[in-house]
DSSP file (Angstrom, degrees, kcal/mol; ACC not computed):
  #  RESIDUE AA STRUCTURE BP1 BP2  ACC     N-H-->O    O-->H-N    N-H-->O    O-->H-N    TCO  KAPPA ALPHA  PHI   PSI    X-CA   Y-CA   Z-CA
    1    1 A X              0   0    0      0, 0.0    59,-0.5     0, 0.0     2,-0.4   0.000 360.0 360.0 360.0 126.5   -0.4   -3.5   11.2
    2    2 A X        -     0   0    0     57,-0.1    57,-0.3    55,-0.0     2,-0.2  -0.720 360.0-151.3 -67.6 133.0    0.1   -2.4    7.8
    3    3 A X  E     -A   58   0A   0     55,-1.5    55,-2.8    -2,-0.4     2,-0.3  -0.558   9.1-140.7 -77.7-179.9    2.9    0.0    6.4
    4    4 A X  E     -A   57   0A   0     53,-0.3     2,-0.4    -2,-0.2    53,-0.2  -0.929   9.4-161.5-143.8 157.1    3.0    2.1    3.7
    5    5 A X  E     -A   56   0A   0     51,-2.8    51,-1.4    -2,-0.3     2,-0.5  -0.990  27.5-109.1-137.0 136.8    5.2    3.3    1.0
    6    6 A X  E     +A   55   0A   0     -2,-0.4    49,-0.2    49,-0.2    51,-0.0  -0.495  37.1 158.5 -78.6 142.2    5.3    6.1   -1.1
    7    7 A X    >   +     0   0    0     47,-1.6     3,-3.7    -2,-0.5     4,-0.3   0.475  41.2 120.4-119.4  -4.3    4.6    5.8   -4.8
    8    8 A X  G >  S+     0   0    0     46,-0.5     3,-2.3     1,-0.3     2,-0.7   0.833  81.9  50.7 -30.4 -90.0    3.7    9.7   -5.1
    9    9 A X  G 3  S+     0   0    0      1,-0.2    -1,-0.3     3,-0.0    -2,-0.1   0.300 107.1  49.2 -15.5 -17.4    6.9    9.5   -7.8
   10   10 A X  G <  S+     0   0    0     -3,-3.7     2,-0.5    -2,-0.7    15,-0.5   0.134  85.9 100.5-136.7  21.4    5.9    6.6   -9.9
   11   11 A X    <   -     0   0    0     -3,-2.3    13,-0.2    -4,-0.3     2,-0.1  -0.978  41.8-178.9-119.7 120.3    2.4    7.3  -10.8
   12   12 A X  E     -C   23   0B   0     11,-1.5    11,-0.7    -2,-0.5     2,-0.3  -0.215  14.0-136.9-102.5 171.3    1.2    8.5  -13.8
   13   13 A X  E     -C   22   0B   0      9,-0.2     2,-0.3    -2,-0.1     9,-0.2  -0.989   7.0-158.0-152.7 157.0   -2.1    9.4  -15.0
   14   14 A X        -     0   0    0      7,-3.7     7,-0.5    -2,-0.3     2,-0.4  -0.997  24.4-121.7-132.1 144.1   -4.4    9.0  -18.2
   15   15 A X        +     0   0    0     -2,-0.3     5,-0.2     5,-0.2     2,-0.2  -0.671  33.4 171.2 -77.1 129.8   -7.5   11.1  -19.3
   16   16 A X  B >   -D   19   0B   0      3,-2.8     3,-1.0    -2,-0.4     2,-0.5  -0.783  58.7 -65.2-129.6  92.5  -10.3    8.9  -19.7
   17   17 A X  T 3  S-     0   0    0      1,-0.2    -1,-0.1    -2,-0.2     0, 0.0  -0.619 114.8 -12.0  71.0-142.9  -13.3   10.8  -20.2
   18   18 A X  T 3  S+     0   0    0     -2,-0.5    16,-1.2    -3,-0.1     2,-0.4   0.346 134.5  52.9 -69.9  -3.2  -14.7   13.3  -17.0
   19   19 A X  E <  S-DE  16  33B   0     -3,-1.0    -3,-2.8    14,-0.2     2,-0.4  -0.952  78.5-117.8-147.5 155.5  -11.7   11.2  -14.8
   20   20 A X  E     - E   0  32B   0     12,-1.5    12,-0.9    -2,-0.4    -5,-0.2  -0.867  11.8-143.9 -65.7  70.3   -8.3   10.0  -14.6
   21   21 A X  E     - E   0  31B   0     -7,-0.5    -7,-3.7    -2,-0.4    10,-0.3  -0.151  20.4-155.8 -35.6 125.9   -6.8    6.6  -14.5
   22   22 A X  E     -CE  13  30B   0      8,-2.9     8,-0.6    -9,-0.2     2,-0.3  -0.628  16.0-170.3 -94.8 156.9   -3.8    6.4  -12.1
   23   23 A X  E     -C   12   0B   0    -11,-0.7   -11,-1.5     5,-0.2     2,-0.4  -0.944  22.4-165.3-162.7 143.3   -1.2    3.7  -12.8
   24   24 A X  E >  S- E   0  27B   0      3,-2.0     3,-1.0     1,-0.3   -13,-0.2  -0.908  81.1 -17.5-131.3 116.1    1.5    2.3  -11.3
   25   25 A X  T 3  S-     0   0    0    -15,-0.5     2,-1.9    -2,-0.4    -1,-0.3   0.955 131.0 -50.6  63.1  63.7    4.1   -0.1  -13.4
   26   26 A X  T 3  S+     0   0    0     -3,-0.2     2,-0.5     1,-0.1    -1,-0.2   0.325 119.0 115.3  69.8 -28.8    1.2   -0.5  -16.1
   27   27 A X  E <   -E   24   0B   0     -2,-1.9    -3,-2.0    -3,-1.0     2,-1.1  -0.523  69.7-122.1 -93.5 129.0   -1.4   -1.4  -13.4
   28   28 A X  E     +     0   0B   0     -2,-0.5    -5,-0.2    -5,-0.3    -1,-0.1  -0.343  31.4 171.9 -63.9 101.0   -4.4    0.6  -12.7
   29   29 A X  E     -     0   0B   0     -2,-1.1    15,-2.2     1,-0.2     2,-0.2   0.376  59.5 -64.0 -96.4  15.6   -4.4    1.6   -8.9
   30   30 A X  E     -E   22   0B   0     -8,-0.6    -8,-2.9    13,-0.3     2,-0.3  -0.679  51.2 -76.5 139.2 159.4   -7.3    4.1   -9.1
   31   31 A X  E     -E   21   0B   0    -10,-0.3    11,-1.0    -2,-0.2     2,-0.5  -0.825  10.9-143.9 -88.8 140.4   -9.2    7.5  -10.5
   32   32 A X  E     -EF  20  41B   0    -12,-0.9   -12,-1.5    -2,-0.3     2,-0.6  -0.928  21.7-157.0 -44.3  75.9   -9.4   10.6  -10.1
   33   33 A X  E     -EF  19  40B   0      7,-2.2     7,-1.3    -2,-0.5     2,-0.5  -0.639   2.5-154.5 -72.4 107.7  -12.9   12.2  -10.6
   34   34 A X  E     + F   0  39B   0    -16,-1.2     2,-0.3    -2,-0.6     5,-0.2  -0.420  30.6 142.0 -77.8 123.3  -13.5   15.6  -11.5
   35   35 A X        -     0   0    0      3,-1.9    -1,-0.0    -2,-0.5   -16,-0.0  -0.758  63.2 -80.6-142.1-168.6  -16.6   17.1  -10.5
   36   36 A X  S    S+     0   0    0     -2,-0.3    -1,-0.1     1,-0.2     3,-0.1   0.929 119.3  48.2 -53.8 -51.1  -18.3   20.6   -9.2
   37   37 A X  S    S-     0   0    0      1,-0.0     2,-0.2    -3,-0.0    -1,-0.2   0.768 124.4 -76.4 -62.1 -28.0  -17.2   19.9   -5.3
   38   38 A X        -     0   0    0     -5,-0.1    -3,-1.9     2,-0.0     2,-0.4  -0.812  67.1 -41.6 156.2-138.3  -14.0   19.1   -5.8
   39   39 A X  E     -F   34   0B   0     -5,-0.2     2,-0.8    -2,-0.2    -5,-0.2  -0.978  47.1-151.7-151.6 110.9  -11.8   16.1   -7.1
   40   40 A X  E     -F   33   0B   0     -7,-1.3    -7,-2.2    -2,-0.4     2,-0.2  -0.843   6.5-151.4 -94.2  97.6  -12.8   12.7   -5.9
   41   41 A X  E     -F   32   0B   0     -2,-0.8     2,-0.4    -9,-0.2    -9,-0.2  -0.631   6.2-168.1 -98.6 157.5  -10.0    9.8   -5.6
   42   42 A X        -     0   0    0    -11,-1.0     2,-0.6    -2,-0.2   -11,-0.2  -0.983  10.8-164.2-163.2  95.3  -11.0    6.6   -6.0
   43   43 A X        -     0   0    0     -2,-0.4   -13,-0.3   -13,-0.2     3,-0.1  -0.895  14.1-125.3-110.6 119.1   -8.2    4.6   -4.8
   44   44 A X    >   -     0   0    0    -15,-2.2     3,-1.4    -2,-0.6     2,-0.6   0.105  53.4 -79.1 -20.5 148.5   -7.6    0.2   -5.7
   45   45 A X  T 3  S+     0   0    0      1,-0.2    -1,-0.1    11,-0.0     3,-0.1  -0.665 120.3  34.8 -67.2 140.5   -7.2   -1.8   -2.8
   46   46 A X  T 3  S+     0   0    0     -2,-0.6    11,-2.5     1,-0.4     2,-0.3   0.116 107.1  77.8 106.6 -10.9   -4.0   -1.9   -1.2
   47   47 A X  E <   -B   56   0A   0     -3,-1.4    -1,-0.4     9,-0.2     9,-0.2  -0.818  53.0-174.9-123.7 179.0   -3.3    2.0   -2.1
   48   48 A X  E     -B   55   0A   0      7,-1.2     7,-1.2    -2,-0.3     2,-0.3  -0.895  19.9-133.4-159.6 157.9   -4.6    5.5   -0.4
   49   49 A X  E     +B   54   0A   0     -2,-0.2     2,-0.2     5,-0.2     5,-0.2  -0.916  33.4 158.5-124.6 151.8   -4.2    9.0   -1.1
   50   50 A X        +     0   0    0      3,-2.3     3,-0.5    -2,-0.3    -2,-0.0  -0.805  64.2   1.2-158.6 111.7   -3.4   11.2    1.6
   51   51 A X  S    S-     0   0    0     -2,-0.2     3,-0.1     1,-0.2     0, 0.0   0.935 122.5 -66.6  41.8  50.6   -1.8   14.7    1.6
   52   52 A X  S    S+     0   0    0      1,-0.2     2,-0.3   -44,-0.0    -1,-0.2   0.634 120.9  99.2  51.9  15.3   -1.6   14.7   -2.1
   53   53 A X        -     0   0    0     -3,-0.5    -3,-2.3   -45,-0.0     2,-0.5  -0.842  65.4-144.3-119.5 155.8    0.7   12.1   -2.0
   54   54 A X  E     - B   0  49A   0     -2,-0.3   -47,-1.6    -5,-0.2   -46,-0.5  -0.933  14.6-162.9-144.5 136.8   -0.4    8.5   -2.6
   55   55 A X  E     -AB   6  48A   0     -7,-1.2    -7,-1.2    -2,-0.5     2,-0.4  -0.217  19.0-132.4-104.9-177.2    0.8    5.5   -1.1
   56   56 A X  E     -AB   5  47A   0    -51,-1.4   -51,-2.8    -9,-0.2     2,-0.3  -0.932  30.6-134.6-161.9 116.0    0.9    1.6   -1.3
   57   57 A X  E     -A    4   0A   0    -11,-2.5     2,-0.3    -2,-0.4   -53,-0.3  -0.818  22.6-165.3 -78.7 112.9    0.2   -0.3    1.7
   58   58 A X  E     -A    3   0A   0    -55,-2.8   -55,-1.5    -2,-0.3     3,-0.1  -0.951  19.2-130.7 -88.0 106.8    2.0   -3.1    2.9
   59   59 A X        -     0   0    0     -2,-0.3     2,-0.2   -57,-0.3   -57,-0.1  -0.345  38.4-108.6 -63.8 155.4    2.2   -6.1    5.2
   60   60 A X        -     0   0    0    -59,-0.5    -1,-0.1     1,-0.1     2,-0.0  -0.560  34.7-101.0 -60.5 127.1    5.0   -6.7    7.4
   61   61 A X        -     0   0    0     -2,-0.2     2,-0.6     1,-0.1    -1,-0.1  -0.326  43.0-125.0 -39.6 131.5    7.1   -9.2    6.8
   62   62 A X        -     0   0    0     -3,-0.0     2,-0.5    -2,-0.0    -1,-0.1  -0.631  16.1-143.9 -88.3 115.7    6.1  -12.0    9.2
   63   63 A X        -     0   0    0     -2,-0.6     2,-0.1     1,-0.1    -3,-0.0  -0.698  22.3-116.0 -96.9 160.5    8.7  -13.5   11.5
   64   64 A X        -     0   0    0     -2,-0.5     2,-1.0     1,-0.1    -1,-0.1  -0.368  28.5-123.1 -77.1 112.8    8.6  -17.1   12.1
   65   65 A X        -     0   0    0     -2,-0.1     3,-0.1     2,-0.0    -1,-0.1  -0.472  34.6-123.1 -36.8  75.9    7.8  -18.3   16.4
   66   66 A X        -     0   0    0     -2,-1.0     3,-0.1     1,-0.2    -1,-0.0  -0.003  12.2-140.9  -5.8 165.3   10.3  -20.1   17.2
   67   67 A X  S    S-     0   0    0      1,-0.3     2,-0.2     2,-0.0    -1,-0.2  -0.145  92.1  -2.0 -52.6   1.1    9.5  -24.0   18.5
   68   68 A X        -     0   0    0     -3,-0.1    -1,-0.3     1,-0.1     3,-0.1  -0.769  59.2-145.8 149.9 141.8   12.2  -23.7   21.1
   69   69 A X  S    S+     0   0    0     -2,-0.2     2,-0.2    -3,-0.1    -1,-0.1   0.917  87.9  30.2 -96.6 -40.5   14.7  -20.9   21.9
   70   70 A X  S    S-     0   0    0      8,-0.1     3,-0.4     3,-0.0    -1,-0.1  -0.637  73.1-126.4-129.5-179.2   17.5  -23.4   22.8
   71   71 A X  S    S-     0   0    0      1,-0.2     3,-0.1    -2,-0.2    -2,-0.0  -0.599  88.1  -3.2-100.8 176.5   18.9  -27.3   22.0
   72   72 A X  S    S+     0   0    0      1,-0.2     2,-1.5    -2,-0.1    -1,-0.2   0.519  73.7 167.5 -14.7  78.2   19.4  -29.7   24.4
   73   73 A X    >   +     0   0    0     -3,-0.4     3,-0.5     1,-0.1    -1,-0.2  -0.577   9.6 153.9 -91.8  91.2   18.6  -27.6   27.4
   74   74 A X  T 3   +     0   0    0     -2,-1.5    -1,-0.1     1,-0.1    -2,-0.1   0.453  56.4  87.1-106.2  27.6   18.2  -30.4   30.3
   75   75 A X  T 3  S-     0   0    0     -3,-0.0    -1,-0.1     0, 0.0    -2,-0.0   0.556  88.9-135.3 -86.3 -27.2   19.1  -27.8   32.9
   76   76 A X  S <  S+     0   0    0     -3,-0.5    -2,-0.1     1,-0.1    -3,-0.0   0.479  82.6  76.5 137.8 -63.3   15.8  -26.6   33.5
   77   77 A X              0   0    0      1,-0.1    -1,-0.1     0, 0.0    -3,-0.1  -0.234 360.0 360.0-140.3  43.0   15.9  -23.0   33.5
   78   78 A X              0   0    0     -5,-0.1    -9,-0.1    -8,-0.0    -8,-0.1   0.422 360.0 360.0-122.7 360.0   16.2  -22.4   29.9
């Protein structure tokens, strides 16, 4: 399962033409297109917009399976 963080706060935008370049720390996470219907997001992978807020999708950190929960266990029943 992914999580997500908000980036709402740290994304900026440039006119480029009919659309908007979004950017986050220099890098270009997506557009904005303006048209007759409405406004058309165009989001990078790894980010979404969603209730006018836009986010940056994460993996979890992954913890590690153990090989074995205990050390010399010659008992048995651990």
């Amino acid at each position: 399962m992914n999580d997500r963080r908000d980036v709402t706060s740290r994304v900026f935008g440039k006119m480029k033409g009919g659309s908007m370049s979004l950017y986050l720390d220099q890098n270009e996470i997506g557009q904005i297109r303006f048209t007759n219907q409405g406004n058309m997001y165009e989001m990078a992978e790894g980010f979404e917009f969603d209730a006018d807020k836009i986010y940056k999708r994460e993996k979890p950190a992954e913890i590690p399976n153990p090989t074995k929960y205990v050390d010399e266990c010659d008992k048995g029943w651990c």
